[in-house]
N, C-alpha and C positions, 0 to 999 in steps of 0.2 A: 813879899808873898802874903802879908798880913796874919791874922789871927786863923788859919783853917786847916784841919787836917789833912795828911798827906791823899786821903780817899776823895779830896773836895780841890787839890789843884787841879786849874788846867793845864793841856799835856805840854805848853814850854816849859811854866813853872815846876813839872814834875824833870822834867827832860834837865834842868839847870840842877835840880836836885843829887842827881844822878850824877853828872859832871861833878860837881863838887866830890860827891864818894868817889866817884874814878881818883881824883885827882889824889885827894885822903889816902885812900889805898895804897896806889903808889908809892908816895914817902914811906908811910908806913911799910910797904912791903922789899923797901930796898933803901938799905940803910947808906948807900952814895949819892942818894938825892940829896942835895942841900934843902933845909927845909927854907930857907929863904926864895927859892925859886918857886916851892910851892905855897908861900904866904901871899908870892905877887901872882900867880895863877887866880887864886881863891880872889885877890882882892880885885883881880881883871873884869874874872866873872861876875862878879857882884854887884861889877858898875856896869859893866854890857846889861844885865839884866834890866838894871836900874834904866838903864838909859831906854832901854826896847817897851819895857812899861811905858815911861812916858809918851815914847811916840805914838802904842796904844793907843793911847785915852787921847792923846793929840788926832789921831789917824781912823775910823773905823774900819777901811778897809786895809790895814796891817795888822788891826787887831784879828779881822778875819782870818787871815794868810795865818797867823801864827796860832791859834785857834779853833777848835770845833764851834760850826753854828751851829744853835740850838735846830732838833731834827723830829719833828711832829712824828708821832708813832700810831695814834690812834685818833680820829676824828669824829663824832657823832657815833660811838659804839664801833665803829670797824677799823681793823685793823688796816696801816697804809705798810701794805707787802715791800714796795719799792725802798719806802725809807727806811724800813727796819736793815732789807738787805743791804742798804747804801751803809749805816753806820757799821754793819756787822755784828747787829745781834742777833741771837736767834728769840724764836715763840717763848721759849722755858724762861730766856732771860726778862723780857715784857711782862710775862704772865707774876715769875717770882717779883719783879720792881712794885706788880701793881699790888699783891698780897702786903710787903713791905707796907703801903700804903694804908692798910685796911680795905681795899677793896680786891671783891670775890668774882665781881659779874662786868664783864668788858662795856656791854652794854650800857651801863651805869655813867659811863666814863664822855665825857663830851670833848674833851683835848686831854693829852698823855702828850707831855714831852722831854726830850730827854737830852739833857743842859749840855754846855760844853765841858764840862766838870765829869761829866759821865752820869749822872743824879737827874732821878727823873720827876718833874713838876707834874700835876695833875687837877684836872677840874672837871667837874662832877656836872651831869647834869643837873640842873636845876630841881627838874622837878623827881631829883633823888638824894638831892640831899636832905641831913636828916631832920627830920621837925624836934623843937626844942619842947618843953614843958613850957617854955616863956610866948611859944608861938601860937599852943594851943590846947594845953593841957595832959597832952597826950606825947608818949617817947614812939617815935618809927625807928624799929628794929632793923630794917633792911630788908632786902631780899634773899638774904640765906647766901648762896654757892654757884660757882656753875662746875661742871666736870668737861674736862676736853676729849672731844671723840675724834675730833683730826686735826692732827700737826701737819702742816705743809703737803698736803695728798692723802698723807698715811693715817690709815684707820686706827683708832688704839682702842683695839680688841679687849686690851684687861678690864677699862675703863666701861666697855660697853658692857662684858659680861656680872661688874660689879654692880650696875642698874640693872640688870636682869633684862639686857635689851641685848638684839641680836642685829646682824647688819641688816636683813629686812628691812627691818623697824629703822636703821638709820636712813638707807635708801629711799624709800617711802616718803621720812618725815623731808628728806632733802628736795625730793620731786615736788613736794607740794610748797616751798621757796623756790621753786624753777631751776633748781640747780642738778641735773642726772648725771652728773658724771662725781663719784668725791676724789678724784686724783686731781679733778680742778679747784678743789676745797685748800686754801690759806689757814683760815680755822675754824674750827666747828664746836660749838660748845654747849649742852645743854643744863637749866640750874635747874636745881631742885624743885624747882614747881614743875618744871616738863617743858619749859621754853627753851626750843632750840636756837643761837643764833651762830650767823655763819658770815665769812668775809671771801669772798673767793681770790683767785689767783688773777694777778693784773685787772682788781677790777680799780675802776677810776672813780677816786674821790672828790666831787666838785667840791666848792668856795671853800677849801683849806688856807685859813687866813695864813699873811706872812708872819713871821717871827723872825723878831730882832735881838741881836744881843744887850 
């Protein structure tokens, strides 16, 4: 399994983890176990292991089968609605990975992807990432925040009352992005300067490059 915390295997390596406790437990939980049957259990699995590794790295497509591919989340600032649903995460889980990050504003975000390990990789647009003192003399502080006004359809009222913005005002700013309807809204976000941005529901992401393991 090498040198990585149990938060950083992938799900066979966790799933062998696991097996081994079952196996643990049991001895342990019934003292007519011979522990000799459970030393050849443990050293069984440690060679299956061993053996299904190598054919891994021998195989790419068994590495798949026993593995998550990596699953693009975010492309060019928008969210891709299908993939998030395919892995099973939700908005809150996305939105918390990217903060983990240091980033506040989706927008920012040029690829978000989200490893077989569960661990999300991220790459910044370009022309947001930050300037150095060595680049130009000057530090770029960022753009501040954004706050979410719609999860998956639903408006969040707390959010808007906290901007002292009412659904008017969301309605409106959506209508003039062509978007009238917000139960069609994936998500909606607007940062602190007052730029709204929104991803809507099944909408289609072109040239989303491939990802390999």
């Amino acid at each position: 399994m090498g040198k990585r915390s149990v938060g950083e295997l992938p799900v066979f390596d966790l799933l062998v983890l696991l097996v081994l406790g079952s196996v643990v437990g049991a001895d342990i939980a019934d003292p007519e176990i011979k522990h000799v049957h459970t030393v050849i259990a443990m050293i069984a699995i440690a060679l299956l292991q061993r053996w299904i590794i190598r054919m891994k790295l021998k195989n790419r497509r068994i590495g798949k089968w026993l593995t998550f591919e990596p699953t693009i989340v975010i492309y060019n600032g928008r969210m891709i609605e299908k993939n998030i649903s395919t892995i099973h995460y939700s908005i809150d889980n996305i939105i918390g990975m990217l903060r983990e990050k240091g980033i506040f504003i989706i927008d920012d975000v040029e690829l978000a992807i989200i490893e077989a390990n569960g661990m999300m990789s991220v790459k910044k647009m370009a022309s947001k990432e930050p300037v150095t003192r060595s680049d130009s003399g000057v530090v770029y502080r960022g753009r501040g925040y954004e706050v979410p006004l719609i999860l998956d359809g639903k408006v969040e009222y707390d959010s808007l009352h906290r901007l002292h913005r009412d659904e008017a005002w969301l309605r409106q700013s959506l209508l003039q992005l062509g978007v009238d309807d917000d139960a069609s809204v994936f998500y909606a976000a607007v940062t602190d300067a007052g730029e709204l941005f929104v991803t809507v529901k099944d909408e289609i992401v072109s040239d989303i490059p491939p990802i390999y393991h």
